[in-house]
C-alpha angles and dihedrals in degrees: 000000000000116000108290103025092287124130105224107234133144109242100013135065105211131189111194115192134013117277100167088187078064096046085102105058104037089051076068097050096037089054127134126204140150100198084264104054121031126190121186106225096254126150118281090234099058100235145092086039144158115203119348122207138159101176131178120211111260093004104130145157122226122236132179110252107227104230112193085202115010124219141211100252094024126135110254094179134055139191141229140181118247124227101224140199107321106222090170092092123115106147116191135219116199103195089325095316113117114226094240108160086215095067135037111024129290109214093179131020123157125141122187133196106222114209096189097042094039088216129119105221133200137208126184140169116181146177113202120225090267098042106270103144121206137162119218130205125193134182131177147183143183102202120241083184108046094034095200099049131081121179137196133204113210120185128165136171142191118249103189115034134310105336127188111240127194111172114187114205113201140210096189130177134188094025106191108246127189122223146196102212098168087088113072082212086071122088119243101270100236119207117212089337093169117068112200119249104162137019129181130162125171132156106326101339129077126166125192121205117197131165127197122254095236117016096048102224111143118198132179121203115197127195128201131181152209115204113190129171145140096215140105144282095000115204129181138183135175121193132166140198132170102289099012136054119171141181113206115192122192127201148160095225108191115223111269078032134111147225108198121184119174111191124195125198115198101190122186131165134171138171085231125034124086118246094262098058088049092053089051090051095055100039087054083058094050091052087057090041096054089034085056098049133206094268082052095041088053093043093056096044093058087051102049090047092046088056092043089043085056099053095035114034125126126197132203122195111203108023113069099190094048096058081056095051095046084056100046093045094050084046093059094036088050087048097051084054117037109087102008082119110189090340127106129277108227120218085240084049095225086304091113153320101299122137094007082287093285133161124232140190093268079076086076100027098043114016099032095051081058100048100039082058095041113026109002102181088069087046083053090048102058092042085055087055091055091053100040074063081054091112090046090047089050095047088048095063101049094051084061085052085254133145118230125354138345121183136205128272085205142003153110108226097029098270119112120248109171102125083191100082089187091068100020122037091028095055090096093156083079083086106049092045085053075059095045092054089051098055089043091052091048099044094048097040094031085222104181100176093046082052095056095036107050110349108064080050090055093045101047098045098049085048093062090052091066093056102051089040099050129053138212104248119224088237092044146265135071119280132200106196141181094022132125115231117204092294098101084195088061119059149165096021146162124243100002101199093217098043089050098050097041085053091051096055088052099051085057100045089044084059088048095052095046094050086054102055106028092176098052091051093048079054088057090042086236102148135202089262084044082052098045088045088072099044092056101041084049087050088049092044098143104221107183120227129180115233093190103053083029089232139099122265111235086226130007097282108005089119098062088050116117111266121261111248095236099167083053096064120082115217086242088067094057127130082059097205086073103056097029134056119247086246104070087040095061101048086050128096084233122123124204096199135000100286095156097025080047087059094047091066104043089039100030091141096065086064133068123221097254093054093050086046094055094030087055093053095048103044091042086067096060103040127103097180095222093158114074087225100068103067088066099056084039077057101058096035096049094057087038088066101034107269093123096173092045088052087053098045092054090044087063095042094058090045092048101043096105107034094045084039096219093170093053094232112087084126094082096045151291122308102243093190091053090040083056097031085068091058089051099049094054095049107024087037113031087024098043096210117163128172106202109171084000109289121112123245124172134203101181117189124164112205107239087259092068119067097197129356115200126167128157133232142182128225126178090339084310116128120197140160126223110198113188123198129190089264100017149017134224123214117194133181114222108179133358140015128350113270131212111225136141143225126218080340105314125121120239134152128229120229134152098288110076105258103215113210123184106229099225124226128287119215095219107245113227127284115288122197130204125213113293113290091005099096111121118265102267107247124235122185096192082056091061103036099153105241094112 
């Protein structure tokens, strides 16, 4: 058995044996979405259970936000992600005796989350407490293809003899969930958040429609069944009530014999449509689900991830585990993202509760690099979302006497609902990486009609932000002050580094947009002054730099804080932000995530060599990483400097962040940015790729413990490989055009013949050292051979 309870294979996550103090967090990593539908991995029969959760993306209830001392500009409501009508459940009575793993004996238990064939899949043998012996097969899938349905294949034979079956398949809502609300990373517990509108139930068949009490969505989840077996004396009955609707079906099944029963969930919601119109909705998925069939849903599954498999997949070449890891991180990220279709992308993806269910700015900076390079319609379509927010972001900033638009630090719908103004309202950069994400999307699609549409508006309008928000200063330069960049321990700030240089980027890139399109910015009423404004704000951009420690502040002044006492800290008192007030954390030179390191790899081009080199050192010695989005970003920049190990051991951090649980919080869901983060640092570390003004450049470089490194990307429809070896790298086209790139700075281009390039030698910078007790766990890969 492999470290954690998982078994180590290349394209499968499996969980062999029942460990119900572990039910939590494998419900997270067991989980199925499609962006649109999320289910938690929970057992078909209900109970012994973890967490349960069904969620729907955007689909939200209101709650007042407690305020000690109100504000003007300050949030008064917040938002929180329903747990909606659990269709999952399929509970089993084996001659009157309910399959419960907590009771009787389980001879065999293993699940596996498959990545190729995009299903979550389920053997049992059991005795129950009085001898009756079954084996139970499960299979499930959330469709990428038919993005409302979910279906669920439930097969289950006797294994001694004839045996009485009665399997109960539910529709439940307002499912009671426990929560510990005393961590701000844990999602509002909601009691009885869905009031009943509609009921129906007939023959096979049953739908439940339900609104909230204050947001006023409405949603309405169906359930339809097939019902095959050979044995004897069949009996079924649907009934419904408010909050539970339930087939039973009764049978003699013979021994060698089998009960079969395929479910399939058709879910819908909207802030609009009657309740009619929602159960229609969701019965009309159920007639193309059933029309489609298992074996087609299946069928199409396994298509859709091939193709996705062909243009995404990354190999490693000397760590088992971590090939794993990297998979199963790009599945989930791809799940999070694939037919979210002009909704958000939650940091938890839609794997659990965790943070309300809210979306962040690490949506645009970590999952949308991924997916504009692997699958870029899905990159297209979250931008979308955030424009579509595009009236809320501009009210916002009014309200907070602002020109153009300010985002929000966290949210479902677009509004903002941080009640904590130091790490919400104030983390203005959101804006400017929403920016950064569209410039990235068009330069790499070439999507001219995204670009006229939408991202000329979102452009324009953040840039306008910059400039009500910054100043020209007497002395010179443009300063940006009183914000918080990503390090949640310093806030409030002048003169963030990141947050300058990324709006200065947007400024540009807003001038260069509206250039492009005249008649959409006179649209907007931006003018050529309006236009010029920008340019020369983004050439004063003051970007502070400390003469005597020859490296940049991460804000104005945070050299000169008082040190951290790191030696001082015991490891039972991480994450810091439990154990400490905001307050000691902000005058203390003690970063929760990479902020300026953060900087170095999306501007990498506004620093020299020597100055990342120096700046990484530094900054590594005061962060705790206590954020799951910052071992990714130590990764690239790492390998990007020459610690090649380092760069290893917090590529495996960020990989293995979930499945070894190293937040201890897994419970509540995946983490979407480390997911994400994985992905970055192969390609972006180890690759070296970069895509500064929008033209791709590589530096690959593999750390002496990995033998090859490949991964694939796309660029303007364009699908390539890049294969690196130890003393040289390999770059293939695999479909469409030629394209221009370099390589440690020399320009090739990639065709259908492998273009072989020597990587050239790296003088090792010198040792670099992280808090006490902070440094990354060293990686071993004999440690990690596979065989389980």
């Amino acid at each position: 058995m492999a470290e954690h309870g998982y078994r180590i294979s290349p394209w499968e996550l499996r969980w062999c044996g029942l460990d119900v103090d572990q039910l939590q967090r494998t419900e997270s990593t067991f989980a199925l979405s499609n962006g649109h539908i999320g289910v938690r991995g929970t057992l078909e029969e209900g109970e012994p259970r973890g967490l349960p959760g069904t969620y729907l993306n955007g689909f939200y209830e209101e709650h007042g936000l407690p305020y000690a001392e109100a504000g003007y500009g300050y949030p008064e409501a917040g938002q929180t992600v329903v747990n909606v009508t659990d269709g999952k459940i399929i509970r089993l009575l084996v001659e009157d005796e309910p399959l419960d793993m907590r009771y009787g004996h389980a001879t065999a238990h293993d699940r596996v989350l498959d990545f190729r064939s995009g299903t979550l899949r389920r053997t049992t043998e059991w005795s129950s407490p009085t001898g009756r012996r079954v084996r139970v097969s499960t299979e499930r899938l959330v469709s990428f293809t038919q993005r409302a349905v979910v279906a669920i294949r439930y097969e289950v034979q006797p294994l001694d003899g004839e045996i009485q079956l009665v399997v109960q398949s539910d529709l439940l809502a307002n499912e009671p969930i426990e929560s510990d609300t005393s961590d701000p990373r844990v999602a509002a517990a909601l009691q009885s958040p869905l009031v009943s509108e509609f009921v129906s139930a007939e023959d096979f068949r049953a739908v439940l429609v339900h609104h909230t009490r204050r947001s006023g969505l409405r949603m309405a989840a169906a359930m339809d069944h097939q019902v095959e077996s050979s044995g004897n004396g069949l009996r079924t009955q649907i009934d419904a009530e408010d909050d539970l609707a339930r087939l039973t079906v009764a049978v003699d099944v013979p021994e060698g014999q089998t009960l079969k029963l395929t479910k399939f969930l058709g879910y819908g919601w909207s802030a609009q449509r009657s309740a009619p119109a929602l159960r229609a909705q969701v019965e009309a998925a159920l007639a193309g689900a059933l029309q489609t069939g298992w074996d087609g849903l299946v069928a199409e599954q396994r298509e859709f991830l091939d193709h996705f498999w062909e243009t995404a997949d990354i190999e490693i070449h000397g760590d088992p585990e971590l090939q794993q890891a990297v998979r199963f991180a790009l599945f989930h990220v791809l799940q999070a993202g694939a037919r979210g279709e002009s909704r958000a992308i939650p940091g938890k993806g839609l794997t659990g509760p965790g943070y309300d269910g809210h979306a962040f700015w690490d949506t645009e900076s970590f999952v949308l690099q991924v997916l504009t390079y692997t699958m870029p319609e899905a990159a297209r379509d979250a931008l979308h979302w955030r424009h579509s927010t595009m009236d809320k972001a501009r009210a916002r900033a009014d309200q907070l006497g602002l020109r153009g638009a300010a985002f929000p630090w966290r949210s479902i719908n677009g509004a903002e609902c941080s009640a904590y103004w130091p790490a919400g309202t104030a983390a203005f950069h959101v804006s400017a990486d929403i920016a950064d994400a569209t410039a990235r999307y068009l330069a790499a699609s070439g999507d001219t009609a995204f670009d006229r549409e939408y991202a000329v508006e979102l452009l324009a309008e953040t840039a306008r932000l910059w400039l009500s928000l910054g100043h020209h200063a007497q002395h010179g330069g443009f300063r940006i002050d009183g914000v918080t960049g990503p390090d949640e321990y310093s806030a409030v700030s002048d003169n963030n580094v990141y947050t300058n240089l990324m709006a200065q980027r947007n400024l540009r890139e807003a001038a260069a947009a509206c250039r492009r399109h005249p008649d959409v910015a006179r649209q907007l009423d931006v003018t050529d002054d309006e236009i010029a404004a920008w340019c020369e704000a983004a050439d004063a951009m003051y970007v502070p730099f400390d003469d005597v420690l020859g490296v940049h502040p991460q804000s104005e002044g945070f050299t000169t804080y008082a040190e951290w006492d790191f030696a001082g800290t015991s490891a039972e008192h991480y994450p810091l932000l439990l154990h400490y007030p905001y307050f000691d954390l902000y005058r203390k030179q003690v970063i929760k995530q990479a902020d300026l390191v953060l900087a170095m790899h999306l501007r990498g081009d506004a620093f020299s060599p020597e100055q990342k080199a120096r700046n990484f050192a530094y900054y590594e010695a005061r962060t705790v990483r206590d954020s799951s989005l910052s071992a990714g970003t130590q990764s690239i920049l790492a390998a990007e400097v020459g610690h090649l190990d380092l760069a290893y051991d917090y590529l495996a951090e960020a990989a293995l962040t979930d499945l070894h649980d190293l937040h201890n919080n897994v419970r509540n869901g995946l983490h979407m940015a480390s997911l994400a983060g994985s992905w970055l640092a192969v390609v972006a570390g180890l690759g070296g790729m970069r895509d500064h003004g929008g033209r791709l450049a590589f530096a690959p470089r593999l750390p002496a413990q990995l033998d090859r490194v490949s991964f694939r990307l796309t660029f303007r429809d364009s699908r390539f490989v890049v294969r690196i070896g130890q003393d040289s790298t390999d770059y293939q086209l695999v479909s469409g055009e030629e394209l221009a790139i370099s390589h440690h700075g020399t320009e090739l281009t990639v065709g259908a013949e492998p273009v072989t390039m020597a990587i050239p030698p790296i003088t090792p910078p010198g040792p670099v050292t992280q808090p006490e007790g902070r440094a990354p766990r060293r990686r071993n890969p004999l440690e990690h051979d596979g065989r389980g």
